[in-house]
C-alpha positions in Angstrom: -26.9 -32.7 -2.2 -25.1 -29.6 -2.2 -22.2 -28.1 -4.5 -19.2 -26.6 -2.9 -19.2 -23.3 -2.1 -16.4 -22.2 -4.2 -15.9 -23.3 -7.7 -12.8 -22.9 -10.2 -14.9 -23.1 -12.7 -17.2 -20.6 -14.8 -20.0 -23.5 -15.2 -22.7 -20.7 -16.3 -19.8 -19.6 -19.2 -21.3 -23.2 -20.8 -24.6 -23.0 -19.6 -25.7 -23.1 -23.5 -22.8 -24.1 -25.3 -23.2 -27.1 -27.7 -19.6 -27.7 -27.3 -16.4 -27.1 -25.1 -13.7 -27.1 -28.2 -9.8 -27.5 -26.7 -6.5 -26.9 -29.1 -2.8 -27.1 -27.8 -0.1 -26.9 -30.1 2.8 -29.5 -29.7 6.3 -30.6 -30.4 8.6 -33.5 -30.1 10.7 -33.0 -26.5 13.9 -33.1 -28.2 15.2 -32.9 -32.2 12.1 -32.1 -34.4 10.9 -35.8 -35.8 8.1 -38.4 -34.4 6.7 -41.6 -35.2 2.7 -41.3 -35.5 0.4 -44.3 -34.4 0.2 -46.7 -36.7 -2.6 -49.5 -38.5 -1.4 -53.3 -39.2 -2.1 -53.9 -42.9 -2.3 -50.1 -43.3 0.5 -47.9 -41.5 0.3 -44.2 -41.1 -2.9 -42.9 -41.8 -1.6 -40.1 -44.1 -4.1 -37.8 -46.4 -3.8 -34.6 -48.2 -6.1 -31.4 -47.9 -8.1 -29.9 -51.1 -5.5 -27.2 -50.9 -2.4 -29.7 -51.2 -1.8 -29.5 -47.1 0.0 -32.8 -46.3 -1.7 -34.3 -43.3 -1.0 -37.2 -40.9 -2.9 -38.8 -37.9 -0.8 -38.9 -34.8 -2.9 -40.3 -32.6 -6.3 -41.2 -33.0 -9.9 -40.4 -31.0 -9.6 -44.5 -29.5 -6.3 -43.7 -28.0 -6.2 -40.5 -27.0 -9.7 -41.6 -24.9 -7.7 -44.4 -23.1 -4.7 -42.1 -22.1 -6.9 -39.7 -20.4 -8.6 -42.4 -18.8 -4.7 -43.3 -17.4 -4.5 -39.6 -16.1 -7.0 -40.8 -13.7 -4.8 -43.5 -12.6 -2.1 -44.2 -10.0 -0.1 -47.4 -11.5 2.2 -47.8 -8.7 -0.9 -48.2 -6.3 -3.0 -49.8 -8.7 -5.8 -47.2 -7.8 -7.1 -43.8 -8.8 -5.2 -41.1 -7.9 -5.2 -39.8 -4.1 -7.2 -37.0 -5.4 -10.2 -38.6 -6.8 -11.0 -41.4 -4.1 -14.1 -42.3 -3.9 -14.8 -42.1 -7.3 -16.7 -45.5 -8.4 -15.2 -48.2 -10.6 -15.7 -52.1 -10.9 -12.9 -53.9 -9.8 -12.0 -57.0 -10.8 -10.3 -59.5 -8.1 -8.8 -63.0 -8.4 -9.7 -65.7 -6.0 -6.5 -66.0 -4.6 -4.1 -63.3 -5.9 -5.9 -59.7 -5.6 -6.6 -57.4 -8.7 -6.9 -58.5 -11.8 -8.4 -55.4 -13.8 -11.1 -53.0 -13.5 -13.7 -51.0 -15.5 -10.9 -47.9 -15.5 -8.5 -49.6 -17.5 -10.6 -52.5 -19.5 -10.6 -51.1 -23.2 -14.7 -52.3 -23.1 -15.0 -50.7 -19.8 -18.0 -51.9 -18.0 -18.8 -54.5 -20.8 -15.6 -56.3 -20.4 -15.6 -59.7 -20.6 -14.0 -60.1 -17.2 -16.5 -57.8 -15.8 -19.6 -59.3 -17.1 -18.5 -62.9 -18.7 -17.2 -64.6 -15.3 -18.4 -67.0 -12.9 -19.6 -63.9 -10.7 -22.6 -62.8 -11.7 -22.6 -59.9 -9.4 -22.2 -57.2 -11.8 -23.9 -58.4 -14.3 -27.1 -59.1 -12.1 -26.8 -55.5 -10.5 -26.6 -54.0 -14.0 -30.2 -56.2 -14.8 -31.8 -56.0 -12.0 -31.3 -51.3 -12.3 -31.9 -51.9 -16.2 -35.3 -54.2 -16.1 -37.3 -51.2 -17.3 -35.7 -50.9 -20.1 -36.1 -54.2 -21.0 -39.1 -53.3 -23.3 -39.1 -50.3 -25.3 -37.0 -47.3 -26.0 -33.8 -46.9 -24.0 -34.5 -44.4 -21.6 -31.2 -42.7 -22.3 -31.5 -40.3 -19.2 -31.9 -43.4 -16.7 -29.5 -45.1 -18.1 -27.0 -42.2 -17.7 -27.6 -42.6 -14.2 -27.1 -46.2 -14.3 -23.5 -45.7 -15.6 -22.7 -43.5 -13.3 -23.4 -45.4 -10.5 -20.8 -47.8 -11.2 -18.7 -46.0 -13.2 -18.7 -42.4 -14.2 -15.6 -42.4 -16.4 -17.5 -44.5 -18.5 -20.5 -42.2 -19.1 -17.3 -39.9 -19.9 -15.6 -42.5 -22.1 -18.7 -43.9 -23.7 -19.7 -47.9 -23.2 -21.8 -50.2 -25.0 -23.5 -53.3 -23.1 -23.4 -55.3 -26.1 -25.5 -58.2 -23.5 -28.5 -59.5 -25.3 -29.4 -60.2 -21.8 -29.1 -56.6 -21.0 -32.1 -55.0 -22.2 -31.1 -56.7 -25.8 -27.9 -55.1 -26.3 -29.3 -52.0 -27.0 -27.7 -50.5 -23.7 -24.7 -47.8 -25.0 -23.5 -44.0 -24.4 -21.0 -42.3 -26.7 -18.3 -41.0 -25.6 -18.7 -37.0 -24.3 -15.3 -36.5 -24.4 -13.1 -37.3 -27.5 -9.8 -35.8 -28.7 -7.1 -36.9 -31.6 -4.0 -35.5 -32.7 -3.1 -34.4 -35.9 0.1 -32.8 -38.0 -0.1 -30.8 -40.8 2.5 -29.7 -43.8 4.4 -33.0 -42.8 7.3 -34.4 -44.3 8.6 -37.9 -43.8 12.2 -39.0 -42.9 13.4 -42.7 -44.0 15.7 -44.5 -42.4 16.5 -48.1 -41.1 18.5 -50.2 -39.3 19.9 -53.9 -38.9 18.5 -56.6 -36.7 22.4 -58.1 -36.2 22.4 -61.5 -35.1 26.3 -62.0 -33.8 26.4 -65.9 -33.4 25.0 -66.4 -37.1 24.2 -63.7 -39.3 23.2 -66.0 -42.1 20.5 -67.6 -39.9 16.8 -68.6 -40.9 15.1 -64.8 -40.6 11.7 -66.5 -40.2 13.0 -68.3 -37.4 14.2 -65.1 -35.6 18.0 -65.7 -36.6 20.4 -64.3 -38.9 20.6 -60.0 -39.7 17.2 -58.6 -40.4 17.3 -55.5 -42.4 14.0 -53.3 -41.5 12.6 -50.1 -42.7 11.5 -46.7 -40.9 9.2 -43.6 -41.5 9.4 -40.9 -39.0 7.7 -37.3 -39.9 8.3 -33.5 -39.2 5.4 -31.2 -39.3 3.1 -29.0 -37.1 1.3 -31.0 -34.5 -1.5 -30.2 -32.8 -3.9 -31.8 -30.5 -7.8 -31.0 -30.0 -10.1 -32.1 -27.5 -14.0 -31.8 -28.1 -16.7 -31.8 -24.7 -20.3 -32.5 -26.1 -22.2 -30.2 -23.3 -25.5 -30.7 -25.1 -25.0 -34.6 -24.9 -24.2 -34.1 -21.2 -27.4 -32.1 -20.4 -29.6 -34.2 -22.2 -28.7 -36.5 -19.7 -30.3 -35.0 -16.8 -27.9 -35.8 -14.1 -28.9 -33.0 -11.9 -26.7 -29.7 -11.1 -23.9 -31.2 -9.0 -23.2 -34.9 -11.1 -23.2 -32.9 -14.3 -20.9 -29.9 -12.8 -18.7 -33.5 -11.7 -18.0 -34.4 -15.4 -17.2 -31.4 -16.8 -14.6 -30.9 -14.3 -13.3 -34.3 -14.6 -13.6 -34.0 -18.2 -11.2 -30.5 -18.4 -8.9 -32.1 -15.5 -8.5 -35.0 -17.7 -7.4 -32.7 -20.6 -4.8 -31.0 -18.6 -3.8 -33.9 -17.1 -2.8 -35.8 -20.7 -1.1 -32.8 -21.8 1.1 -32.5 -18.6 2.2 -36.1 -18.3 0.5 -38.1 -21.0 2.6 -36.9 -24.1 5.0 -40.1 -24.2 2.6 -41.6 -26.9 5.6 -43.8 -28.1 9.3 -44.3 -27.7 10.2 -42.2 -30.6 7.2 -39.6 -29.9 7.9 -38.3 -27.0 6.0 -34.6 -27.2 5.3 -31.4 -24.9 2.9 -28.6 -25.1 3.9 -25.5 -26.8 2.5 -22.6 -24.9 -1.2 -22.8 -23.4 -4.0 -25.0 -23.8 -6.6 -22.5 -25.8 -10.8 -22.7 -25.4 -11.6 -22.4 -29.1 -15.6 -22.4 -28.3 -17.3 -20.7 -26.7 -15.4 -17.6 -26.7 -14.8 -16.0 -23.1 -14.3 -19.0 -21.3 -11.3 -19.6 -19.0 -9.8 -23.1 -18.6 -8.4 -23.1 -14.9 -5.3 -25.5 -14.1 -4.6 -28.6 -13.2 -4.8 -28.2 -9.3 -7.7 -26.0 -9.4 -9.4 -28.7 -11.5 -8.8 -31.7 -9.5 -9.9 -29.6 -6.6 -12.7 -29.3 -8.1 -13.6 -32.8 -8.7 -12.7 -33.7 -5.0 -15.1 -31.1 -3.8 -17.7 -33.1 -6.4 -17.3 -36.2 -5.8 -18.0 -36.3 -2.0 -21.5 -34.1 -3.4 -22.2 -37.0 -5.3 -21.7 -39.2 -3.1 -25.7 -40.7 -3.0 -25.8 -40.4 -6.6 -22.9 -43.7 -6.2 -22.3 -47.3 -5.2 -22.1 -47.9 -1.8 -19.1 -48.9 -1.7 -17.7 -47.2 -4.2 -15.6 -49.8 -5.5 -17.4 -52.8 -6.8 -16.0 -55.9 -6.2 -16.1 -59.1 -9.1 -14.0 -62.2 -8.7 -12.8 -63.8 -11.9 -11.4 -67.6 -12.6 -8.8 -67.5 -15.4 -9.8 -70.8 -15.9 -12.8 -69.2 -17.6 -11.2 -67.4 -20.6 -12.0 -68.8 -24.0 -9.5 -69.3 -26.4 -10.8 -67.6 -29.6 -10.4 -64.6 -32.5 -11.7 -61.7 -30.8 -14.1 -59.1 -32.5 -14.0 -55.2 -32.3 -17.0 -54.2 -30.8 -19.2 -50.9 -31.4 -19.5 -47.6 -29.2 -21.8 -45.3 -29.8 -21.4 -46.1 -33.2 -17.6 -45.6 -33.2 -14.7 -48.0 -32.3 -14.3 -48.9 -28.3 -10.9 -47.6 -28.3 -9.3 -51.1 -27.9 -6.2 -50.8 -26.5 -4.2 -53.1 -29.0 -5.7 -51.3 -31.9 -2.7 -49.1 -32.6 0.7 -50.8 -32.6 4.4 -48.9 -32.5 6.9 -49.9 -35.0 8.2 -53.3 -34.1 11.8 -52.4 -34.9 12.3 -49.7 -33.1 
């Protein structure tokens, strides 16, 4: 394999860099208040500095990792982006009515359960049959790497745990190399509230979903900022070779730019843009090219990669719906952290 002969990128700039740290300052699109991500049972995550600094969570490291993974994601085709073909992912097919789901957009990623817990075993015994020497012993962390990015390098981005006892005894799992949250500071909430009006019978059973529901609302003002954190070290210590790990970092800063250009919608009532540039905190010197420079970038990769993947790229499950279990799901584990669930956050159910 070969890299490109031009890059966009000043790769020796991070050559011994722990970190890539990423700030952008932001504010709501229009008037000046936003609802942050909320907890059932717990609400805002609000908390208050040792110098008295009011803070509030806007958007947590889970979430923000599943909405850059949607940067990386063409809805209307059900695809990846024109840009990035050729890219692997698992796809997940019904018998009789095409696409289901697929390792991009499943909150466990590879270790979904309609991935690995199917009738089709194809996945799962391809994911065996490359892990069986690290069936005994430590994980080899470096081969394992590999493994994920075979089938799936927005996972070895994203982080994935193979919680499989099956699978080398569970014990198969990346963290995440890219994480990022979104934070305000010196907030200030706004109450308000509104009526659910029922115009047949106002008076109604409210339990039943009739009658006027009164509801409360918190919105908050303050200085929002959003920070993105690439763990170079981690990626290294992979081994991945020149070109595979020039491939994430560029899919990893495209990503960035990408969420910050069309990802800001976090909610109906926190809607947000980018105030002014995105800014490299660490290391100092480093240039961040744009969005089209970037995505150039990871075209140019990916075909150099191209051994390194599946053949085909896209690999093919069936599922039978008839096979989901009806049952109280359980959060699982990611390197130690939360999987980023997608139904972990909820918006305000009134608004």
């Amino acid at each position: 394999m070969t890299a490109p002969a031009t890059a966009s990128i000043d790769y020796a700039a991070l050559d011994k860099a722990p970190r890539l740290l990423l700030e952008a300052k932001l504010k709501p699109l229009q008037g000046n208040r936003f609802q942050p991500t909320g907890f059932a049972d717990l609400g805002p995550a609000r908390y208050t500095l040792p110098d008295g600094t009011e803070m509030l969570l806007v958007e947590s490291v889970q979430s923000v990792a599943n909405r850059m993974e949607l940067a990386c994601w063409d809805s209307a085709k059900d695809d990846l982006i024109a840009e990035l073909k050729g890219l692997p992912y698992i796809r997940v097919k019904r018998a009789d009515s095409g696409a289901l789901t697929n390792s991009v957009l499943e909150a466990h990623r590879i270790n979904s359960p309609y991935i690995l817990e199917g009738e089709d075993r194809n996945v799962f015994n391809l994911l065996k049959k490359d892990a069986a020497a690290m069936e005994i012993g430590p994980v080899d962390i470096r081969a394992l790497a590999k493994l994920i990015l075979k089938y799936d390098p927005n996972a070895v981005v994203h982080g994935v745990f193979l919680a499989k006892k099956e699978l080398a005894g569970g014990r198969l799992r990346l963290p995440r190399l890219l994480s990022g949250f979104i934070e305000a500071s010196n907030v200030t909430a706004a109450e308000s509230g509104g009526v659910k009006n029922d115009r047949v019978d106002p008076g109604g059973d409210a339990k039943q979903g009739f009658g006027n529901v009164p509801f409360h609302r918190t919105e908050f003002a303050g200085d929002i900022r959003a920070y993105f954190n690439l763990d170079l070290a981690l990626l290294r210590g992979y081994g991945l070779g020149d070109v595979a790990t020039k491939l994430l970092i560029a899919l990893c800063l495209f990503k960035v730019r990408r969420f910050l250009s069309t990802g800001l919608r976090l909610r109906t009532a926190c809607d947000l843009e980018m105030v002014g540039s995105l800014t490299v905190t660490r290391p100092t010197g480093f240039t961040l090219p744009d969005g089209d420079a970037l995505l150039g970038e990871c075209g140019h990769l990916i075909a150099a990669c191209k051994l390194l993947f599946a053949d085909p790229p896209i690999t093919d499950v069936e599922w039978k719906a008839g096979k989901i279990k009806a049952g109280k799901g359980k959060k699982g584990e990611e390197g130690g952290e939360a999987t980023g669930e997608r139904a972990e956050e909820i918006e305000d159910s009134n608004e």
